[in-house]
One Martini backbone bead per residue (centre of mass of N, CA, C, O) as a GRO file, in nm:
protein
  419
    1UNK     BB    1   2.006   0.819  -1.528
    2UNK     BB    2   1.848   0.968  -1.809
    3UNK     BB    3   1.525   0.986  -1.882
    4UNK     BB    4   1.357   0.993  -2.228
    5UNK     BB    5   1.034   1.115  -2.373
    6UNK     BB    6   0.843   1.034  -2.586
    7UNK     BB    7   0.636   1.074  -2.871
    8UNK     BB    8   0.415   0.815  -2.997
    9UNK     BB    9   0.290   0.666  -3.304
   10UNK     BB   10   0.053   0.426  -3.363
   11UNK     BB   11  -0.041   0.288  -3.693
   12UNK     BB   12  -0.368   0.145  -3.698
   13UNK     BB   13  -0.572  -0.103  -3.886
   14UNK     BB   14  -0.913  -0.093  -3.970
   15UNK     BB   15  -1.217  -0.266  -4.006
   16UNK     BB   16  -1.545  -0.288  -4.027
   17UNK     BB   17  -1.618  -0.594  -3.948
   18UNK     BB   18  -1.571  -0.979  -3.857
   19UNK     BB   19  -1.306  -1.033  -4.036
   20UNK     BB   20  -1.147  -0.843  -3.966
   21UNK     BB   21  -0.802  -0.743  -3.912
   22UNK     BB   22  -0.517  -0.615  -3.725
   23UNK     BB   23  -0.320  -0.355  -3.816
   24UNK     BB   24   0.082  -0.223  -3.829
   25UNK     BB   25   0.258   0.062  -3.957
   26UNK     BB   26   0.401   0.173  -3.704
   27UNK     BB   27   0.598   0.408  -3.562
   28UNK     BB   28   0.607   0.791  -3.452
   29UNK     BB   29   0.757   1.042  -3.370
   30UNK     BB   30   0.664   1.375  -3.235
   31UNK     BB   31   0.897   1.486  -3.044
   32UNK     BB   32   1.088   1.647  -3.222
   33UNK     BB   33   1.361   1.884  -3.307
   34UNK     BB   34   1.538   2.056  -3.457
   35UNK     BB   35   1.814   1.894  -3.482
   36UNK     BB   36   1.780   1.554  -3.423
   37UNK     BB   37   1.793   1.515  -3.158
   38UNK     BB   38   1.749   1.475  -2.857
   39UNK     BB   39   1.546   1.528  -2.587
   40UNK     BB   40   1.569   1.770  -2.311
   41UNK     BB   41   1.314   1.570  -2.172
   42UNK     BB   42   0.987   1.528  -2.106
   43UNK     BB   43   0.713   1.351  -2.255
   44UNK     BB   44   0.369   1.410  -2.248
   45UNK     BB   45   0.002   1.399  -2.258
   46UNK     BB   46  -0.157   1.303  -2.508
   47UNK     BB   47  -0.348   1.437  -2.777
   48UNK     BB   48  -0.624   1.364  -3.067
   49UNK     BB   49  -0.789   1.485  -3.274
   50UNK     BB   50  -1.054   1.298  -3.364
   51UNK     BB   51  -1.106   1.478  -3.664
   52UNK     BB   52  -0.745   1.464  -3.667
   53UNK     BB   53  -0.363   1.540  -3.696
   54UNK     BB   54  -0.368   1.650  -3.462
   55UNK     BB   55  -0.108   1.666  -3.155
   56UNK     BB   56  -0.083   1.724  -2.768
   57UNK     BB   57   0.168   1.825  -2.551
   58UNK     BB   58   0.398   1.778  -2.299
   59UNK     BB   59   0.749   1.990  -2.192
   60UNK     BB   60   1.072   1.974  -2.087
   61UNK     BB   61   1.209   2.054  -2.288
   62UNK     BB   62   1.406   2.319  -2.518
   63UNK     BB   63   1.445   2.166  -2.841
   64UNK     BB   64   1.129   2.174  -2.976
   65UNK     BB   65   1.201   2.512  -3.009
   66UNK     BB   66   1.291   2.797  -3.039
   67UNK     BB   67   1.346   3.003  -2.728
   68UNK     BB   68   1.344   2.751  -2.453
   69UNK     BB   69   1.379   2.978  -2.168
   70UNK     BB   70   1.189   2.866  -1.902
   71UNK     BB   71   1.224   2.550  -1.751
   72UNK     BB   72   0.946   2.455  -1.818
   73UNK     BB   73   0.635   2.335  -1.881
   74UNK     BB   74   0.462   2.269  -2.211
   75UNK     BB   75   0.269   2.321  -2.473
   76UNK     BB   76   0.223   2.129  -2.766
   77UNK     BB   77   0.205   2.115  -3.177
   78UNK     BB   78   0.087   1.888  -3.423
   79UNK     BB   79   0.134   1.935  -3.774
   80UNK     BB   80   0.240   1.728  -3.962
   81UNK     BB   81   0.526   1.764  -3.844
   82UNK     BB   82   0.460   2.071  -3.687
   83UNK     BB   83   0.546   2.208  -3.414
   84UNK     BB   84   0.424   2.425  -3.180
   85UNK     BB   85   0.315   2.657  -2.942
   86UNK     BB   86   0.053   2.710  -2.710
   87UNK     BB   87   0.146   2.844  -2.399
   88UNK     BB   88   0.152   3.102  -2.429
   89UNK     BB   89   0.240   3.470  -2.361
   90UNK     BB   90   0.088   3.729  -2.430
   91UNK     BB   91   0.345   3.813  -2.618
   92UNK     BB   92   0.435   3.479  -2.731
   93UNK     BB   93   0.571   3.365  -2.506
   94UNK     BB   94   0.731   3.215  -2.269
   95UNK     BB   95   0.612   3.134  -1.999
   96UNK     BB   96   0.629   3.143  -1.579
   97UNK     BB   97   0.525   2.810  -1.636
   98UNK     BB   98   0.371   2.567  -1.600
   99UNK     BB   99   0.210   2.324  -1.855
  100UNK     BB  100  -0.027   2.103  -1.862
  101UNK     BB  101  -0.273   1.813  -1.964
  102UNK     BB  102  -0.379   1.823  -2.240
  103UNK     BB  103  -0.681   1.915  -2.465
  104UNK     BB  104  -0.891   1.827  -2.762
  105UNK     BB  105  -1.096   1.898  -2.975
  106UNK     BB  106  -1.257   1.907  -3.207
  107UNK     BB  107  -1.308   1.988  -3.556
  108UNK     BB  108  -1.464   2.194  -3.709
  109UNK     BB  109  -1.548   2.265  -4.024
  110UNK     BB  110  -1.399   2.599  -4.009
  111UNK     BB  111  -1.164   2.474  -3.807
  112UNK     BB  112  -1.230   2.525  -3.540
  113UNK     BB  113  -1.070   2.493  -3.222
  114UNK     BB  114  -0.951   2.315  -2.900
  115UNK     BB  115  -0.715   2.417  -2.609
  116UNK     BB  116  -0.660   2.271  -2.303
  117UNK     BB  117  -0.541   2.328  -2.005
  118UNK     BB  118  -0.279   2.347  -1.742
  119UNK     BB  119  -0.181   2.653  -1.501
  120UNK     BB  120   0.080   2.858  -1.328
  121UNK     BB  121   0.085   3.086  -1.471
  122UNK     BB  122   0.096   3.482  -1.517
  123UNK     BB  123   0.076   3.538  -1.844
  124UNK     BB  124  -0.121   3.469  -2.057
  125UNK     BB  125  -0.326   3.660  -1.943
  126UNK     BB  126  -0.408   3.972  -1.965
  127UNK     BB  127  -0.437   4.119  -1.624
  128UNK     BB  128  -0.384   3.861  -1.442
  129UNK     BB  129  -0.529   3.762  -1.125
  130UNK     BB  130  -0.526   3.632  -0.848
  131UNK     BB  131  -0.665   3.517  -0.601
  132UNK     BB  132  -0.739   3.675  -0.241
  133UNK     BB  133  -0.794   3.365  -0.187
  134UNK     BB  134  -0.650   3.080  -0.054
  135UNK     BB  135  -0.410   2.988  -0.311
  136UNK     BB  136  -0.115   3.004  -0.433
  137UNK     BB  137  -0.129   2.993  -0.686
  138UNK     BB  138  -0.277   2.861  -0.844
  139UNK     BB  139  -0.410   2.618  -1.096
  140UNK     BB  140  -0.551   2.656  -1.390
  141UNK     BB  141  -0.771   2.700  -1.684
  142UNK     BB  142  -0.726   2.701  -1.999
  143UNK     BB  143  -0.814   2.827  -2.343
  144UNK     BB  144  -0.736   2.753  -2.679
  145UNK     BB  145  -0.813   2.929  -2.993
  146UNK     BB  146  -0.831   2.766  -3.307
  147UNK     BB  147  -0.665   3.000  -3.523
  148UNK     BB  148  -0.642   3.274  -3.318
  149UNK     BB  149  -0.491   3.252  -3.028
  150UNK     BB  150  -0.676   3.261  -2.797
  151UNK     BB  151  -0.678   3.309  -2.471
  152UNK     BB  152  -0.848   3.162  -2.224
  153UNK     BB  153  -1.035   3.167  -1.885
  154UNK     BB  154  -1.207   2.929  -1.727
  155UNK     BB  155  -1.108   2.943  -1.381
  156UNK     BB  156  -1.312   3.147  -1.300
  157UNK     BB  157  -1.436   3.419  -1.029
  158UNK     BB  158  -1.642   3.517  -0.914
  159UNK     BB  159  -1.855   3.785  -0.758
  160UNK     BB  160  -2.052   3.891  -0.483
  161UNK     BB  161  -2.278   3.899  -0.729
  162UNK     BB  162  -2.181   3.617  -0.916
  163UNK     BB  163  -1.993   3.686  -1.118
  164UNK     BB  164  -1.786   3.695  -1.388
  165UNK     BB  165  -1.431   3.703  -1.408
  166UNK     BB  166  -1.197   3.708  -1.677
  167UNK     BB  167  -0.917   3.761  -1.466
  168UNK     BB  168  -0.991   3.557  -1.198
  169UNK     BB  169  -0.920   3.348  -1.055
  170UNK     BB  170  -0.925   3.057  -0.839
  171UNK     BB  171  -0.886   2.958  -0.531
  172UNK     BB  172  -0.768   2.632  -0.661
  173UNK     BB  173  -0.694   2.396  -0.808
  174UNK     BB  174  -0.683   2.320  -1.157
  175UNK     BB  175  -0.762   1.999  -1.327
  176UNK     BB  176  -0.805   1.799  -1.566
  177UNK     BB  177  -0.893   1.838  -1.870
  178UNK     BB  178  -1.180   1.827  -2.077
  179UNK     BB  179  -1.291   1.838  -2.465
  180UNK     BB  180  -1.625   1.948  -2.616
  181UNK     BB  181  -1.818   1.913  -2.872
  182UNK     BB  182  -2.138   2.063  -2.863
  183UNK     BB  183  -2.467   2.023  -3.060
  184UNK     BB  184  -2.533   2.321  -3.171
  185UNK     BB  185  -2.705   2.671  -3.245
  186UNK     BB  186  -2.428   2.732  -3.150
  187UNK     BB  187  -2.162   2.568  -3.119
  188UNK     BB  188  -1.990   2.391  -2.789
  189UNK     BB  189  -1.775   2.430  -2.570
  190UNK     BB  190  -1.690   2.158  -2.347
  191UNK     BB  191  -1.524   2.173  -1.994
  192UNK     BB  192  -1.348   1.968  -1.805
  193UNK     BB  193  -1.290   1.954  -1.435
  194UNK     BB  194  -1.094   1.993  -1.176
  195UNK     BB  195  -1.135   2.142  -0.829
  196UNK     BB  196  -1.061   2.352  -0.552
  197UNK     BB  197  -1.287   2.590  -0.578
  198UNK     BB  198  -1.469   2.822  -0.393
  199UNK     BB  199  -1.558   3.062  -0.685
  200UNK     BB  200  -1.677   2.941  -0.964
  201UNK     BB  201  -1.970   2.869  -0.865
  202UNK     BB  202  -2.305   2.909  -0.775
  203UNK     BB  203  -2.290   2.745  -0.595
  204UNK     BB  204  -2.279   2.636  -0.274
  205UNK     BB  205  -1.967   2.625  -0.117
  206UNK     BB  206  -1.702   2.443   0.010
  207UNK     BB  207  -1.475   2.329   0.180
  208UNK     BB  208  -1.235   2.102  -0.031
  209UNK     BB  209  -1.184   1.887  -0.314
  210UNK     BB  210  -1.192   1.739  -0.571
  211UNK     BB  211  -1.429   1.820  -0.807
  212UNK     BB  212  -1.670   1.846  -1.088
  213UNK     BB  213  -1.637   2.077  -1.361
  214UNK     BB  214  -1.863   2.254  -1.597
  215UNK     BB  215  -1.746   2.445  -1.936
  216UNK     BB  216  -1.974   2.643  -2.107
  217UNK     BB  217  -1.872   2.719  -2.461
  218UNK     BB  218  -1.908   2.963  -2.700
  219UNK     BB  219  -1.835   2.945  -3.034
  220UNK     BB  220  -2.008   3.133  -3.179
  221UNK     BB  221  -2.098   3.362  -2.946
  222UNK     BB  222  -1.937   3.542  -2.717
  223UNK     BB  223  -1.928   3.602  -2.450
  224UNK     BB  224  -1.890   3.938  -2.265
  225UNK     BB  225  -1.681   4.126  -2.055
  226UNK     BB  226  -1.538   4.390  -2.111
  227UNK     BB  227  -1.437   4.293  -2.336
  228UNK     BB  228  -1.448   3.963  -2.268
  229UNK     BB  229  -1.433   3.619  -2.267
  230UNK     BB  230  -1.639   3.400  -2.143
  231UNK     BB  231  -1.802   3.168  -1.958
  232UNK     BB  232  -2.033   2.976  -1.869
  233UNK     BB  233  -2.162   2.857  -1.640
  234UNK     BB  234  -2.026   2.698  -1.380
  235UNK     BB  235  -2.043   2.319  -1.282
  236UNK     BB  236  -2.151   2.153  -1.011
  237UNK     BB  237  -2.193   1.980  -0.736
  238UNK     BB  238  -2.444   1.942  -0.470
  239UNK     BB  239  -2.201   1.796  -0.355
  240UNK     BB  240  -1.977   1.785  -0.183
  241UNK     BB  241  -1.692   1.503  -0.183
  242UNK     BB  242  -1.559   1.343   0.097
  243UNK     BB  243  -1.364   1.321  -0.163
  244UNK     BB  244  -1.167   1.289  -0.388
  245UNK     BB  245  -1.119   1.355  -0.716
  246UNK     BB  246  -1.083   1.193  -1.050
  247UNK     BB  247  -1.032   1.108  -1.424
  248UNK     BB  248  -1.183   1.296  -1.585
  249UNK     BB  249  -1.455   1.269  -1.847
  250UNK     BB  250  -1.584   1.283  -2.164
  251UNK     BB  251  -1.833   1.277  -2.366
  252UNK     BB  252  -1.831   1.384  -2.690
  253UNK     BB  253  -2.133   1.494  -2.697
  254UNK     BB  254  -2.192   1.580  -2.382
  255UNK     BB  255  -2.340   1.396  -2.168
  256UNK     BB  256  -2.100   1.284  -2.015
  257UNK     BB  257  -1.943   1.218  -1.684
  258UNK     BB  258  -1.612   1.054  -1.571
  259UNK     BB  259  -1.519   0.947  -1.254
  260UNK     BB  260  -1.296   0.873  -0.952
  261UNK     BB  261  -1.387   0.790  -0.613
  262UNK     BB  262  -1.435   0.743  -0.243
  263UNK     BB  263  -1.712   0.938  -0.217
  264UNK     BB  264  -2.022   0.858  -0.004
  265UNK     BB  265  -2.188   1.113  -0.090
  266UNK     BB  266  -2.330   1.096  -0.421
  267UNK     BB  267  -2.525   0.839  -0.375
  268UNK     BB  268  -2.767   0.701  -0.270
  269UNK     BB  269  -2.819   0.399  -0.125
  270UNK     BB  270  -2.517   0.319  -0.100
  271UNK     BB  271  -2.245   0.109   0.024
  272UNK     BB  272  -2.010   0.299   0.139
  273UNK     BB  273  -1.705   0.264   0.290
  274UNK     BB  274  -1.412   0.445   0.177
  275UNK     BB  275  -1.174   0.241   0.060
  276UNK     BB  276  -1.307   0.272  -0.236
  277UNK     BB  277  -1.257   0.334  -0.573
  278UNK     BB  278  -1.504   0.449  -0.793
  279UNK     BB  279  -1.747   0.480  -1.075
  280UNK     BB  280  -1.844   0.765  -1.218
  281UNK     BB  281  -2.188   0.897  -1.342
  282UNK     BB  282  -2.295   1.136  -1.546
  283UNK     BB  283  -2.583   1.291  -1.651
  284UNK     BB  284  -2.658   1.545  -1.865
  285UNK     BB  285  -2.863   1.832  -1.871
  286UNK     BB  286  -3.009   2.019  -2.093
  287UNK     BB  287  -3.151   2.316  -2.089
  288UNK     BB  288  -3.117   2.425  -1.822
  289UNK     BB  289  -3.046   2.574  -1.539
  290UNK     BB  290  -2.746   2.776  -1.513
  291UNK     BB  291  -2.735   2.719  -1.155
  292UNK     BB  292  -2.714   2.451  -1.145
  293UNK     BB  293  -2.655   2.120  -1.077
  294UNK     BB  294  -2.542   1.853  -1.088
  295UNK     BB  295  -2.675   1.507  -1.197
  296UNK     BB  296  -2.730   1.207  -1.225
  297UNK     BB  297  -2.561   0.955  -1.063
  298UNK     BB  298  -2.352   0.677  -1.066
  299UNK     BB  299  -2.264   0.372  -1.080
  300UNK     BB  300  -1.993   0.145  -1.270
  301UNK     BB  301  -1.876  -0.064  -1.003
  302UNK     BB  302  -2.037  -0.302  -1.010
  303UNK     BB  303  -2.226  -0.589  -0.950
  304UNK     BB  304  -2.465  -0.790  -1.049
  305UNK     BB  305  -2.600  -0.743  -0.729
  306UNK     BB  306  -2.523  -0.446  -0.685
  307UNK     BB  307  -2.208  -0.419  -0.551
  308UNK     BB  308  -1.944  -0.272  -0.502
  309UNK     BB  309  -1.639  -0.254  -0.556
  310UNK     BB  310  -1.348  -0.462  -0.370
  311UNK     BB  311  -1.214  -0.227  -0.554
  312UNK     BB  312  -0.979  -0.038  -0.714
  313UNK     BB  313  -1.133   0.219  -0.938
  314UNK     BB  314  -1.038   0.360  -1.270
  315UNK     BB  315  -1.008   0.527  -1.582
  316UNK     BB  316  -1.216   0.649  -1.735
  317UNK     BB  317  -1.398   0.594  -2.058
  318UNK     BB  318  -1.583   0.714  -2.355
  319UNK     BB  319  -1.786   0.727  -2.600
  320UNK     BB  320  -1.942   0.938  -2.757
  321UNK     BB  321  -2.191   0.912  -2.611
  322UNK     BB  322  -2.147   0.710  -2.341
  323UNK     BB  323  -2.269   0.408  -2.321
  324UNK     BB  324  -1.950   0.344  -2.324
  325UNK     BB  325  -1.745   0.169  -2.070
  326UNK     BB  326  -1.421   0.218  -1.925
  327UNK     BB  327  -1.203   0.023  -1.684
  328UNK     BB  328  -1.031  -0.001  -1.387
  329UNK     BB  329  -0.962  -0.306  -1.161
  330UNK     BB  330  -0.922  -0.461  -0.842
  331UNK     BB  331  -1.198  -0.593  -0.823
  332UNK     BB  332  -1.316  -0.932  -0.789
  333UNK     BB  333  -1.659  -0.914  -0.862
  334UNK     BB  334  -1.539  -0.779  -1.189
  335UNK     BB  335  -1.233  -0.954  -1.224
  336UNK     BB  336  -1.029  -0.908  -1.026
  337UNK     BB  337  -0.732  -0.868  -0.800
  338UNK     BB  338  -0.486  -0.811  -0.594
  339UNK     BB  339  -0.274  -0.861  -0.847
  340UNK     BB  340  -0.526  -0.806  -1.145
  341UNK     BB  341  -0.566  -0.597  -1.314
  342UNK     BB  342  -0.853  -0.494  -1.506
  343UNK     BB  343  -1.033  -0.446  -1.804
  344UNK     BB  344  -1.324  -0.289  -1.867
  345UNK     BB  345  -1.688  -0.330  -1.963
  346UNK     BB  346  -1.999  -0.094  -2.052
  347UNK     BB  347  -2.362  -0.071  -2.127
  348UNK     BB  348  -2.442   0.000  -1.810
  349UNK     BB  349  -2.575   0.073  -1.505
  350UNK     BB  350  -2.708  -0.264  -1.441
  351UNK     BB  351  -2.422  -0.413  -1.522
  352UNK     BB  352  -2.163  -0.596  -1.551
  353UNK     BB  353  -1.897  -0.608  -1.646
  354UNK     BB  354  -1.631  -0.667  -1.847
  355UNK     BB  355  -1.331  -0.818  -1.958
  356UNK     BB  356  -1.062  -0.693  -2.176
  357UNK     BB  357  -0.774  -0.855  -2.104
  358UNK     BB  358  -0.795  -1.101  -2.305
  359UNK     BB  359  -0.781  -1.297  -2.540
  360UNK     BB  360  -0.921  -1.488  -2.801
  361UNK     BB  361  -0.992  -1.715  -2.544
  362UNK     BB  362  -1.025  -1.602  -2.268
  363UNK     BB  363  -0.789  -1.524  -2.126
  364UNK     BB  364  -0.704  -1.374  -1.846
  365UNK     BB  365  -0.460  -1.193  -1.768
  366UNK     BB  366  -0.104  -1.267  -1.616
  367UNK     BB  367  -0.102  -0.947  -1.498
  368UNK     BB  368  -0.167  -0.579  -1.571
  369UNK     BB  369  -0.354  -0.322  -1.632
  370UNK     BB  370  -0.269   0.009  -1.659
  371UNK     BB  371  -0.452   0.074  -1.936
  372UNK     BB  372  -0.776   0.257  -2.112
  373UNK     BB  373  -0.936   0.300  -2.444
  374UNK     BB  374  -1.201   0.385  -2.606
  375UNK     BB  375  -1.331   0.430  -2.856
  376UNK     BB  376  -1.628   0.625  -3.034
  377UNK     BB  377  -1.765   0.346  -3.132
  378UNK     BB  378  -1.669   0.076  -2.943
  379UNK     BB  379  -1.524  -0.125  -3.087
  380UNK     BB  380  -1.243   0.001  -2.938
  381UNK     BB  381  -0.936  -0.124  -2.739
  382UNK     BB  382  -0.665   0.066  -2.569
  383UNK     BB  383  -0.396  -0.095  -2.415
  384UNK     BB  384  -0.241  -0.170  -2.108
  385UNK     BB  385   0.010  -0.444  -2.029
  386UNK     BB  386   0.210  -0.723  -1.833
  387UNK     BB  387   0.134  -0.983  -2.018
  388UNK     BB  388   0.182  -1.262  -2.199
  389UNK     BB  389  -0.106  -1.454  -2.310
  390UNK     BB  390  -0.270  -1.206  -2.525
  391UNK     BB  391  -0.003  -1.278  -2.751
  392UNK     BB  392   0.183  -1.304  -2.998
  393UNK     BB  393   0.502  -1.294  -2.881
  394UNK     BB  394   0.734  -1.117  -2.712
  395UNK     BB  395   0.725  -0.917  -2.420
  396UNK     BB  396   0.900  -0.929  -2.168
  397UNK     BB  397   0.886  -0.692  -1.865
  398UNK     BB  398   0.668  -0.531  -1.967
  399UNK     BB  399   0.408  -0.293  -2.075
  400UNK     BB  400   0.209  -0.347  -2.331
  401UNK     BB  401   0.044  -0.256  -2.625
  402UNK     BB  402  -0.264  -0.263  -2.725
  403UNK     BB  403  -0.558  -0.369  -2.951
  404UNK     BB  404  -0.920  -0.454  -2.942
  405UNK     BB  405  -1.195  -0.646  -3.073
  406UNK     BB  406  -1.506  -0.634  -2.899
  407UNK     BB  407  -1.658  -0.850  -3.075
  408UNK     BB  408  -1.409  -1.038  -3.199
  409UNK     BB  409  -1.153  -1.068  -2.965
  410UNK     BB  410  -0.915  -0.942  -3.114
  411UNK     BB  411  -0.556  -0.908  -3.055
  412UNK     BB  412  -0.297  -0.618  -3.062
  413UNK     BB  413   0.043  -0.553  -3.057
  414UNK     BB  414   0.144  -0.231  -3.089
  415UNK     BB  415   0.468  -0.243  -2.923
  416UNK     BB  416   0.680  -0.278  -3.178
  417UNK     BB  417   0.894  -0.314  -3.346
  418UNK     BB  418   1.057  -0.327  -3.679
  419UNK     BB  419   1.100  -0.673  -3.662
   0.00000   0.00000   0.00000
């Protein structure tokens, strides 16, 4: 049996107040077919401008827009219910690969927007090279920007004199992007992602895994080489480490990134076995020498004692400042336990989470939570849980999407029926 994916949007109404409850107005695709059938694969991976009503995601379907015959996964996106193709080939048509991950930017004032993507085709940007050495065909991150069309190369390779070719792809694959505007004087975006590329940044890298590497452009006035966009300097880990990193996420502002790894070389003096994925905060500091490397790394995932947690965390997101921050765990001492996935909340690098999937008489779900993302204001948790006990209402035997206000512990489950 074929199963098919589409993309759904459930639409929930809230008001700050300590009164108010939380209501939902029902759910729409998001991803319809030109001609109102199914869709002819599956759709996933969506994200939706933080201040407007796009929305982006990846889509293996071939009848969401017509002369899609590349047999690929593609971006597309949704401008009030109008499809249109985002990972275009030079030339204006489907790509001749793969094209996964998306992320949009917030929009600017003046309507400009960023979505990036991973993708591992090679007609994207006309030019464009793969590296001479590393991996075959690596998957890249691109950046289109909106509304002119512009496809940029974001994990370009530097050259021998470490400058960047804006047309030179990594030596590894990069995937999971996250990109947000940083406010400055003109505005920039920041792009977050993780790399096994070890030809990316100015930093003096080693053969390894997955690292996060960040990386910022200009929207005001763009960098230029040889009359093409390049991005500034890409920042890595000032130590590859000796673990994969998963996870990656901005915060809004740009202040914060927060990724999971079971990597024990990270933080100093901290009791790593490498048994579990902890959620590490990275804390950015603007304005520093563009040859630097990221630093001021935490542990977000310790219990009360300051010990790590004794079970694998992930999954993490974080408030617009980045002050706010939710993960998955595993840990017993976090909340959770080897049968009990539950999903936290952190308001400190130095205080234990709080767990978010409970009811609103305080009992911690008895399933197990899947997945957490908590709203730009910190306000609002949206999960989902396999728990019976978190709301009223049958939930039947899988997975249900909630919605929390973690002030006032009310919980809604948001994926209902039409009745």
């Amino acid at each position: 049996m074929k199963i098919i994916l589409s993309i759904i949007v459930a639409v929930c109404c809230v008001v700050h107040t300590a009164e108010a409850q939380l209501t939902t107005t029902g759910a729409q695709i998001v991803s319809t077919t030109i001609d109102g059938q199914a869709p002819s694969g599956a759709s996933q991976n969506s994200a939706i401008a933080p201040n407007g009503d796009i929305i982006v995601f990846s889509s293996e379907a071939s009848n969401l827009v017509a002369d899609d015959n590349n047999k690929f996964s593609d971006i597309f996106k949704s401008v009030k219910g109008v499809l249109s193709l985002v990972s275009k080939n030079n030339s204006g048509g489907f790509p001749s690969g793969d094209s996964k991950d998306p992320a949009i930017s917030p929009i600017l004032p003046d309507g400009r927007y960023a979505i990036v993507f991973a993708s591992n085709a090679l007609d994207l940007v006309s030019g464009y090279t793969p590296p001479q050495s590393g991996s075959l065909n690596p998957t890249q991150i691109y950046m289109r920007l909106e509304p002119s069309g512009e496809t940029i190369l974001i994990s370009r390779a530097l050259d021998a004199d470490r400058n960047p070719m804006p047309l030179s792809g990594g030596s590894g694959d990069s995937t999971a992007p996250s990109v947000t505007v940083v406010p400055s004087n003109p505005p920039k975006f920041m792009i977050g992602f993780l790399s096994q590329a070890t030809n990316i940044a100015r930093a003096d890298d080693v053969a390894g895994g997955l690292m996060p590497s960040i990386a910022p452009f200009g929207a005001g006035v763009k960098i230029q080489r040889d009359g093409l966009a390049v991005v500034e300097d890409i920042k890595t880990l000032k130590i590859r480490p000796d673990a994969d990193c998963f996870d990656l996420v901005l915060s809004g502002n740009g202040s914060y990134v927060a990724f999971s790894s079971a990597a024990t070389n990270l933080v100093p003096d901290e009791d790593f076995s490498g048994e579990f994925r902890q959620v590490f905060l990275i804390e950015l500091v603007r304005n520093e020498d563009p040859k630097s490397e990221l630093k001021n790394i935490f542990v977000l995932s310790k219990a009360a004692d300051g010990t790590l947690g004794d079970g694998d965390s992930s999954l993490p997101s974080l408030s617009f400042r980045g002050d706010i921050r939710t993960f998955l765990t595993h840990a017993s001492n976090l909340g959770g336990s080897t049968t009990n996935t539950v999903a936290t909340i952190s308001n400190s690098t130095n205080k234990v989470p709080t767990v978010i999937n409970t009811s609103i008489n305080g009992a911690v779900s008895n399933g197990r939570a899947t997945s957490a993302k908590i709203s730009p204001n910190g306000f609002y948790v949206a999960f989902s849980d396999t728990g019976t006990n978190l709301a009223e209402g049958p939930t039947g035997s899988f997975a249900q999407s909630y919605i929390k206000n973690v002030i006032t512990g009310e919980v809604l489950r948001t994926s209902v029926t039409s009745g």
